[in-house]
DRENPA-3360 file (N, C-alpha, C; in nm, 2 decimals, always signed):
BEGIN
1 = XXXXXXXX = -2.09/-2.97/-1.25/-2.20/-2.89/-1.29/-2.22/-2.78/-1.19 ~ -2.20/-2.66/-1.20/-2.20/-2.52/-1.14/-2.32/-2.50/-1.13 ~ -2.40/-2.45/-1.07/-2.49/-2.39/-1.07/-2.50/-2.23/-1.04 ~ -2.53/-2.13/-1.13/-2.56/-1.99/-1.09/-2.63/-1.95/-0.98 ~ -2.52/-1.88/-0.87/-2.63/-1.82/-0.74/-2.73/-1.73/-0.80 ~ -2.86/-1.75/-0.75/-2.99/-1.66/-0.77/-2.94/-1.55/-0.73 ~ -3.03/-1.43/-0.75/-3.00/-1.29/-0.78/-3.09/-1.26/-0.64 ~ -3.02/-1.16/-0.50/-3.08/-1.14/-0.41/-3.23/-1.01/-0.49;
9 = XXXXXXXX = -3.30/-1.05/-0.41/-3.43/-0.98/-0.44/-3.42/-0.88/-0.31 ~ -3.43/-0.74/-0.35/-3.44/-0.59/-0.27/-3.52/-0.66/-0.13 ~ -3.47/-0.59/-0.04/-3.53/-0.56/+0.10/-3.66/-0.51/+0.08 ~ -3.77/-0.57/+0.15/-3.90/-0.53/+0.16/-3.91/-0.38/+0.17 ~ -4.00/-0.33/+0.14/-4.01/-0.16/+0.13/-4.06/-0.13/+0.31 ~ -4.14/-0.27/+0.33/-4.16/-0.21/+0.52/-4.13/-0.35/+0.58 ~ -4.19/-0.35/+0.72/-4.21/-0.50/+0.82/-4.34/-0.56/+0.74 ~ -4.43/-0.47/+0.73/-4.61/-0.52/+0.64/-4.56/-0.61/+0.55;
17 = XXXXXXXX = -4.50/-0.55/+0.43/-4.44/-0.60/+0.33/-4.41/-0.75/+0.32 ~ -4.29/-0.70/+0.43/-4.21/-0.83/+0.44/-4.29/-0.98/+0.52 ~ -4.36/-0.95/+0.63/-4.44/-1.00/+0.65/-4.54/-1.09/+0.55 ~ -4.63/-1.03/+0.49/-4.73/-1.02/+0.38/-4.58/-1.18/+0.30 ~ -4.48/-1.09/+0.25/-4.41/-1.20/+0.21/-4.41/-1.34/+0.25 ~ -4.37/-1.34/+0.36/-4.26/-1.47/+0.47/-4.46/-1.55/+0.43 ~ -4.57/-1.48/+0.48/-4.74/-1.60/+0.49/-4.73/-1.62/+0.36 ~ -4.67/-1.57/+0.21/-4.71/-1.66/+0.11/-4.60/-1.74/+0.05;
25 = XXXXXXXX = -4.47/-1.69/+0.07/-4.39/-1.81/+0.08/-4.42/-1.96/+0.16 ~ -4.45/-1.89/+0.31/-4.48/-2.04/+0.37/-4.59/-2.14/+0.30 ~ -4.66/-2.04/+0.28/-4.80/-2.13/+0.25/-4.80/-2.17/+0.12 ~ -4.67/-2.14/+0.02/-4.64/-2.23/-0.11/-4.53/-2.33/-0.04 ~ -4.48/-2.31/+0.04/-4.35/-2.44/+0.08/-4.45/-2.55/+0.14 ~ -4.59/-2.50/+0.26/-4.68/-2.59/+0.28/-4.73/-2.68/+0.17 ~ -4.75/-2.62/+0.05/-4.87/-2.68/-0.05/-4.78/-2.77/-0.06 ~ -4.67/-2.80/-0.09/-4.62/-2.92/-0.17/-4.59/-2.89/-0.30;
33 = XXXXXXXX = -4.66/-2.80/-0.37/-4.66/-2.76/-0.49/-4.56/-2.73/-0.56 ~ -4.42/-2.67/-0.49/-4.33/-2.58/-0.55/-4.23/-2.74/-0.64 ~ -4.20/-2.68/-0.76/-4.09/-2.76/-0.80/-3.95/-2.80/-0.69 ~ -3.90/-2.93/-0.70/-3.82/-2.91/-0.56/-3.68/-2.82/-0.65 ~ -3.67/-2.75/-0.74/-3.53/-2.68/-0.80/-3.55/-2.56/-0.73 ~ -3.70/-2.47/-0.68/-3.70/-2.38/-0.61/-3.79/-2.40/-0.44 ~ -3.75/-2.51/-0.40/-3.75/-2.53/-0.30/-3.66/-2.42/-0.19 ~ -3.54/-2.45/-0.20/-3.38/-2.40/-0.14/-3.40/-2.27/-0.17;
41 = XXXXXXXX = -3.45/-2.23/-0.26/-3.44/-2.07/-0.35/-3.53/-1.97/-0.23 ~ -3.66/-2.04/-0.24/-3.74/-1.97/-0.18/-3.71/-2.04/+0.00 ~ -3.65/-2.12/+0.06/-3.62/-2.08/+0.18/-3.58/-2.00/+0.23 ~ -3.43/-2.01/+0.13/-3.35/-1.90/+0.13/-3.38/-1.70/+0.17 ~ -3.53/-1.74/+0.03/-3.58/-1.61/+0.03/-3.62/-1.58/+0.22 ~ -3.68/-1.69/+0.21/-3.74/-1.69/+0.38/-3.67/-1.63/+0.44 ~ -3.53/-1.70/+0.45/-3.47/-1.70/+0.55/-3.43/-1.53/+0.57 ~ -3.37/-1.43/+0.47/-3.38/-1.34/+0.44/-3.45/-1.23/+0.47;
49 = XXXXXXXX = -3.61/-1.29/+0.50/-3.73/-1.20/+0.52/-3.70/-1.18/+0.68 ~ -3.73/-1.28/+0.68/-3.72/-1.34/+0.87/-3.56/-1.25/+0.90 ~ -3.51/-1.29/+0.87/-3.36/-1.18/+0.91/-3.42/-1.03/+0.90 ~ -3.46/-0.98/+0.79/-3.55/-0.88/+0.79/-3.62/-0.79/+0.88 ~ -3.72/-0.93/+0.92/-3.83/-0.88/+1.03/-3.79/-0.85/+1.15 ~ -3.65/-0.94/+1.17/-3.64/-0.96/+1.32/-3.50/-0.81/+1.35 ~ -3.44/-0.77/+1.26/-3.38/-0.63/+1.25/-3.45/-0.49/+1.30 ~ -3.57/-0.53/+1.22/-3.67/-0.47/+1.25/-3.72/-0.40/+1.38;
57 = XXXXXXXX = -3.77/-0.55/+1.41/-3.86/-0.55/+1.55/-3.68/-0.51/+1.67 ~ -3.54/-0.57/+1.66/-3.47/-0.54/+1.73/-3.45/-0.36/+1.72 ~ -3.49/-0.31/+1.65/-3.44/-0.20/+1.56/-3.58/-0.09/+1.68 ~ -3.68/-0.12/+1.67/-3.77/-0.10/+1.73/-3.80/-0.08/+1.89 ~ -3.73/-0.22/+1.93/-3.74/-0.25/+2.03/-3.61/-0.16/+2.12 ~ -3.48/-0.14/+2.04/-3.39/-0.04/+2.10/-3.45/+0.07/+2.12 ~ -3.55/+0.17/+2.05/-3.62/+0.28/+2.04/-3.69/+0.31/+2.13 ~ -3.78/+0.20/+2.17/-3.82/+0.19/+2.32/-3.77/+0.18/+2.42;
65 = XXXXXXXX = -3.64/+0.15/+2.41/-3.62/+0.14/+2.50/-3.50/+0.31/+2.60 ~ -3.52/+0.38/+2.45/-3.45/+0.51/+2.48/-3.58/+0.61/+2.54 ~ -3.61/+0.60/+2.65/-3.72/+0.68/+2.73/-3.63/+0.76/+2.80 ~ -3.72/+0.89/+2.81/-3.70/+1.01/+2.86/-3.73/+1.00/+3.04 ~ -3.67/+1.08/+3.12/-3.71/+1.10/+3.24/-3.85/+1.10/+3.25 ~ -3.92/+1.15/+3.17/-4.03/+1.17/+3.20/-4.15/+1.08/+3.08 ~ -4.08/+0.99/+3.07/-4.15/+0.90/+2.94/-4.18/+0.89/+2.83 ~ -4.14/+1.02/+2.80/-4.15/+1.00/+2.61/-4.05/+0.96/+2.57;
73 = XXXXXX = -4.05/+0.92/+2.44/-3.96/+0.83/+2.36/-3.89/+0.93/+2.31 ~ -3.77/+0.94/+2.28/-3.68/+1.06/+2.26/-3.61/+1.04/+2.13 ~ -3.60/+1.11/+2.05/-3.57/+1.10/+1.90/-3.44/+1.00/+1.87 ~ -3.45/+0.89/+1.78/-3.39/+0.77/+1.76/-3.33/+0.82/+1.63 ~ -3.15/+0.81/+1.63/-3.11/+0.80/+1.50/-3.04/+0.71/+1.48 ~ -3.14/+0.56/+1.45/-3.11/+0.47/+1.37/-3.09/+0.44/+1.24;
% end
């Protein structure tokens, strides 16, 4: 019995977004509530977001770290 891989769902439009995501996923995998067929589904989703976020913040965090002699942040083409 095969089961069809779920269909990836688009990249968050920001970090807010994605964020906003990952607190109401968790807090349906907390309730207990979810059927366990989309248990896996939506970790998955998790796991996704969280890959997401943390792109992000590394993505960010290189930006800062491109300072000028004189301290400004110098134009990033990421």
């Amino acid at each position: 019995m095969s089961r069809k891989a779920p269909a990836r769902l688009p990249a968050p439009a920001s970090y807010g977004e994605a964020v906003q995501q990952l607190e109401q996923l968790v807090a349906a995998l907390e309730s207990g509530q979810l059927p366990l067929e989309d248990l896996l589904t939506q970790y998955q989703r998790g796991a996704e977001l969280l890959s997401y976020c943390r792109d992000r913040l590394q993505a960010v965090e290189e930006q800062v770290k491109v300072l000028d002699q004189d301290g400004a942040v110098k134009p990033w083409n990421g």
